[in-house]
N, C-alpha and C positions, 0 to 999 in steps of 0.2 A: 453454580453457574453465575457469573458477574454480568452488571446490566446492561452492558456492553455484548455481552453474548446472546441474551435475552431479545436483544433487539434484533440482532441480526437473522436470530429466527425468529421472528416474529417476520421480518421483513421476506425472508424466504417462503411462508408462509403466504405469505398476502395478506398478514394481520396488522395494516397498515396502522393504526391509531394506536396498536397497543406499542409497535415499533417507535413510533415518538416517544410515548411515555418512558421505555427502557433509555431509549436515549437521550432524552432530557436526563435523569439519576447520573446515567454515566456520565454528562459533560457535567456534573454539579459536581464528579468527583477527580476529574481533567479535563480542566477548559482548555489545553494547549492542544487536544486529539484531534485532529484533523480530518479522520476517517467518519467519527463520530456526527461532523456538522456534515459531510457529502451524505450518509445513511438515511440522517435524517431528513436534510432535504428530500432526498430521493421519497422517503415514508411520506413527508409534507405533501408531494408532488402526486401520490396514487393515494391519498385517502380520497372519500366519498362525502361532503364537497374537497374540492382541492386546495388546500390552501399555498396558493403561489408566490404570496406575499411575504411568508415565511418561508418557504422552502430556498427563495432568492437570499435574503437576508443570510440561511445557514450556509449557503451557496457563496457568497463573499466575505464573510468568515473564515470559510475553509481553503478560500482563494489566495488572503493575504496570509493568513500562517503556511500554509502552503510555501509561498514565498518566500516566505522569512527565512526556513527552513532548506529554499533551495532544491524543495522534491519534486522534479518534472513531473512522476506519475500522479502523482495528488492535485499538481497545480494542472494537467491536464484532466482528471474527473471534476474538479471543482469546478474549471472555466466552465465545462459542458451541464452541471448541473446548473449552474446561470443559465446558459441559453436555454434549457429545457423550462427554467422559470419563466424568463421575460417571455417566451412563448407562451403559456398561461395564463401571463399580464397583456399579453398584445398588445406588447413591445417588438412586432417583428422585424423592424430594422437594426435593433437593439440587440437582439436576439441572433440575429444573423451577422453581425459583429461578432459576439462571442463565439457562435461556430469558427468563423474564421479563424478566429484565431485558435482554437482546437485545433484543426485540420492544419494550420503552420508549425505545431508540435507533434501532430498525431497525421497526417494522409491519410493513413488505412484505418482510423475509427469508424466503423463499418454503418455506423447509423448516422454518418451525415447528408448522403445521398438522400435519403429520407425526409430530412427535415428540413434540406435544402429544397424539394420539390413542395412541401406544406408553407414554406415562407413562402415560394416567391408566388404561392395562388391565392395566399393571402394577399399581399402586396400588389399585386396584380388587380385588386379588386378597389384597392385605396388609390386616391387621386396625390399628387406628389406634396400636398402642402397638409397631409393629414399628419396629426403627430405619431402617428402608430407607426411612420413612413421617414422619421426622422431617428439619428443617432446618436445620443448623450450620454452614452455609457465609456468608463476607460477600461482599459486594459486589466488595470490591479485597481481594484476599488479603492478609494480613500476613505475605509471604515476602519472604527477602533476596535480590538481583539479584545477578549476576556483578557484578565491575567490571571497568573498561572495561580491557583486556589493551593489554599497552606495545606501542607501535607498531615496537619493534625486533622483536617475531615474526613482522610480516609478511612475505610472499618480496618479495623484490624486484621494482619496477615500475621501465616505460620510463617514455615522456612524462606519465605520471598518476601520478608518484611522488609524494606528497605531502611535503607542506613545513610544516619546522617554520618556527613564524613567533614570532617573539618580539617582547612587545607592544610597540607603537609610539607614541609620545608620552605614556607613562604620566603620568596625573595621581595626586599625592597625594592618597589620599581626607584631607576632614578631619574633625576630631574625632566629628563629627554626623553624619559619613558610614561611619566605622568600626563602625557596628551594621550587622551584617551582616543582610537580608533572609533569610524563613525559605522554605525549601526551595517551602513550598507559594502561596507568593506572589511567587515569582520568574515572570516573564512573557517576552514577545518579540515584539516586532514586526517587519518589513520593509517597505521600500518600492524602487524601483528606476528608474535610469535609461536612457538608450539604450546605456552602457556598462558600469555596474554594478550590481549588486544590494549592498543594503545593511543586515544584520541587527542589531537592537538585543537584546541580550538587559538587561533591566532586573532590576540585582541589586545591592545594598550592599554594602559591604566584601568584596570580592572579590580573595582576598589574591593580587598578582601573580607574588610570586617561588613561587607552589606550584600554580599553575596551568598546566594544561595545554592545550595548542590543536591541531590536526590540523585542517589544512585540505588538501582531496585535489580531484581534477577535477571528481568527484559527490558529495561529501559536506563537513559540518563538524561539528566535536564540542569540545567543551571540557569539562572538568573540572576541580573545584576542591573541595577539603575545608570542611564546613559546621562552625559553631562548634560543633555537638552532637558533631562526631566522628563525622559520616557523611561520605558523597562526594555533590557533586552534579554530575550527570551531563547534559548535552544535545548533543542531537546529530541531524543535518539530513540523512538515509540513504535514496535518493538525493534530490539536488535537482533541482529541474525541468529545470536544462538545464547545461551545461557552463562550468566556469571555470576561468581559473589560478591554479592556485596560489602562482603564484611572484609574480605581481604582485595580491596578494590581500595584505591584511594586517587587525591586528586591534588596538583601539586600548580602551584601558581609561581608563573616566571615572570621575569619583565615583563614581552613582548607576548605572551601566551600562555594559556593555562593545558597544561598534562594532564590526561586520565589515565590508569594503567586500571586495565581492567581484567580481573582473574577468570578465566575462562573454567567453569564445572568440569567441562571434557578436556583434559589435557590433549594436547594434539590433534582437536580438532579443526581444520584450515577454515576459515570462512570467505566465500567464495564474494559476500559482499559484508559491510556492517552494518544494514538495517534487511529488516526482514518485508517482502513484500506480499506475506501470502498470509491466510489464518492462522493462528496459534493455536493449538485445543491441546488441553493436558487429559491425555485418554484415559488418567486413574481417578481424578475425583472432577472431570467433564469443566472444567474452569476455562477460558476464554478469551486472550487479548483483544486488543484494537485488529480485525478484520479488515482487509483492502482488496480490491477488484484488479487484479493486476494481468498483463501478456502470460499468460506461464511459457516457460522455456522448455518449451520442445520441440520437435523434430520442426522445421519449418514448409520443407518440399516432400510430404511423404506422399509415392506414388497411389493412384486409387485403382490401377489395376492388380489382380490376382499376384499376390508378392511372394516369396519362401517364406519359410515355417522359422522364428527364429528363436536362437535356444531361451529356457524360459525356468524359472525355479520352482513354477505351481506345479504342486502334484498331481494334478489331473493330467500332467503333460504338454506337451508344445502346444499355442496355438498360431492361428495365421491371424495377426494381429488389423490385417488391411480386410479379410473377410468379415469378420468381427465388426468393426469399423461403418464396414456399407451396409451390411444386416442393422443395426442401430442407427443410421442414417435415415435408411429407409422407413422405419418407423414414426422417426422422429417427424417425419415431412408427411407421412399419412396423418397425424395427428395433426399437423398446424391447416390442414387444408386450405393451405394460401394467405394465410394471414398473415399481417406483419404487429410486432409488439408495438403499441402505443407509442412507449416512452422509449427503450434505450436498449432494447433487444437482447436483454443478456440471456436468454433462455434459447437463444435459438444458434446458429449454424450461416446464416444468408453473410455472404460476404466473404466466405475464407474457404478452406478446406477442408470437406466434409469428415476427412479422416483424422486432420489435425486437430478438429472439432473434436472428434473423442476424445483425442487423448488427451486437451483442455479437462475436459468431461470429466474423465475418468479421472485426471492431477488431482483435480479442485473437490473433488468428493473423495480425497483419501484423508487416513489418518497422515499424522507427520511421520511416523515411522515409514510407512508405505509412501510417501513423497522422496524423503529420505534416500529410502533404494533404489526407486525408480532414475532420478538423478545420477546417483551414485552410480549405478549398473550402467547406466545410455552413454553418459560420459566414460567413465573408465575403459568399456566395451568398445570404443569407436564406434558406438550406436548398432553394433550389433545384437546386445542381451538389453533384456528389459526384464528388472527384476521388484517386484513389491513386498519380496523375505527382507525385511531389515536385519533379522538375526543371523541370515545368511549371509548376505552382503556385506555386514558389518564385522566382518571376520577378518577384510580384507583387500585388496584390491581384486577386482571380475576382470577378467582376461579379455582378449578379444577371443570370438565364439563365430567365424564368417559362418555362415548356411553351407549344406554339405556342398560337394563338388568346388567351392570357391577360395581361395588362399586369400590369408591377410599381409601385405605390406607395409613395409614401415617405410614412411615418406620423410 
């Protein structure tokens, strides 16, 4: 288990100090991880005393790489571990900037109703020229990022040892292509085949002998110094599904540089190019960069008494909504009205109770049982729901309507 895993259970745990530690090693082995500076904030923000001062610091770190990057989901957990900070620091006008601006990418973040009502009874109690009452914070902070640390610190890997690739058919840029693109108008695209994925990053005068490339099983990154005298830094942490490295290469054009990336699974579609949920290798328990992400399920599923729908467990069918309310209930006898401090991922208040399970139940699978469950809902028209990987993986799941009811094709 890498220390990046380590930390996150430690953090699931509520062994808050040992969760920094893990995650200090791992950011000393990818300062560009993003996940890693929100984790730890979050550990910073629930140890015993708290430290807010740090926690904000890893909080605008993980803001601007965020950024850089382009990832709405990270650049919306990072803004909100900032205000979870300045709140701490009481900074609460401060702090209630930052919400906003959560809530103008996120609405339904379900804990800001909460911390909207703790601002404003603080503030409420401050006279208007107090500075605790005033707002000096931006949007994207104006802090400097680690850079990305040389890949000879990391420990040694087996089959997922990444590979240095040095570019392949380099084209000279010419004279009109040596203006190099500015940091903030460089872009990327993908697209992908039954055997490779293939990323464009779109950028001018990308000088090649000072470029750097890392290309690994689940990841890509490149690096290259911008004519101002900064670095510019991208990087693809985890991607959706598995490649190699070795027959991966990366090919620099004028106006853009090529990734072709060979996919392990031939024929595997990927449905995006970065991966937004845990990585766990279920044979020797190892662990990427873990993110807190929407999971994609059912959105409207009814909470009254629903049909039985078909199911691949051998115990037999169950009623997936009966299921659902029985675990509900539980759950809500245990919290006896409380609400979570900090950021309420334990709990249910705000959504639907039954889609709350099946959150529940995604986020505590292995990948194969993630895998199917997907696999089956989609292909099924959300009629089957299946966590046999072995089953499912055979083929495409049919649509399966509940008895009495016929399926149409629209």
């Amino acid at each position: 288990m890498d220390q990046a895993a380590k930390g996150a259970a430690a953090l699931n745990s509520k062994d808050f100090s040992t969760a920094v530690t893990h995650y200090t090693d791992a950011i000393s082995v990818n300062s560009q991880a993003v996940d890693y500076y929100i984790k730890r904030s979050t550990a910073y923000t629930r140890t015993s005393p708290a430290d807010h001062t740090a926690a904000f610091t890893d909080a605008e770190i993980a803001l601007k790489l965020a950024s850089i990057r382009g990832k709405r989901e990270l650049i919306i957990q990072a803004q909100l571990r900032r205000a979870i900070a300045l709140f701490g620091l009481e900074q609460y006008e401060n702090s209630r900037a930052c919400f906003n601006w959560v809530k103008e990418m996120d609405k339904d973040e379900k804990t800001l109703q909460i911390w909207e009502m703790k601002i404003a009874n603080k503030l409420n109690a401050l006279s208007n020229d107090d500075e605790k009452a005033k707002v000096t914070v931006e949007r994207l902070p104006d802090v400097q990022v680690p850079s990305q640390k040389a890949q000879s610190a990391k420990p040694p890997q087996d089959a997922t040892e990444p590979a240095k690739h040095p570019p392949e058919n380099a084209e000279k840029p010419s004279k009109a292509d040596s203006v190099q693109t500015p940091a903030n108008k460089i872009r990327h695209e993908w697209y992908q085949t039954q055997d490779t994925v293939v990323v464009s990053l779109f950028a001018k005068g990308v000088p090649i002998d000072k470029t750097t490339i890392d290309i690994q099983a689940r990841s890509l990154a490149i690096s290259f110094p911008l004519a101002t005298g900064s670095k510019y830094d991208f990087s693809l942490d985890p991607l959706y599904g598995t490649i190699d490295p070795t027959n991966s290469s990366a090919k620099f054009m004028g106006t853009k540089v090529d990734f072709t990336l060979e996919k392990t699974t031939a024929g595997e579609m990927w449905p995006t190019l970065e991966s937004t949920v845990t990585i766990t290798d279920s044979k020797d328990g190892k662990s990427e960069e873990a993110q807190e992400v929407k999971r994609a399920m059912p959105a409207n599923v009814a909470t009254r008494p629903g049909p039985v729908y078909p199911t691949s467990s051998k115990s037999g069918p169950k009623n997936w909504d009966k299921l659902a309310d029985e675990l509900t209930k539980k759950k809500k006898e245990k919290k006896n009205g409380e609400e979570d401090e900090d950021d309420g991922m334990d709990d249910f208040e705000g959504g639907d109770p039954v889609n709350g399970f099946f959150q529940q139940l995604y986020s505590r699978a292995d990948p194969d049982t993630r895998r199917a469950m997907m696999k089956s809902y989609s292909e099924s028209n959300g009629t089957a729901l299946s966590t046999n990987w072995s089953e499912v993986g055979k083929g495409k799941v049919e649509t399966q309507p509940p008895d009495g009811m016929e399926a149409h094709r629209w």
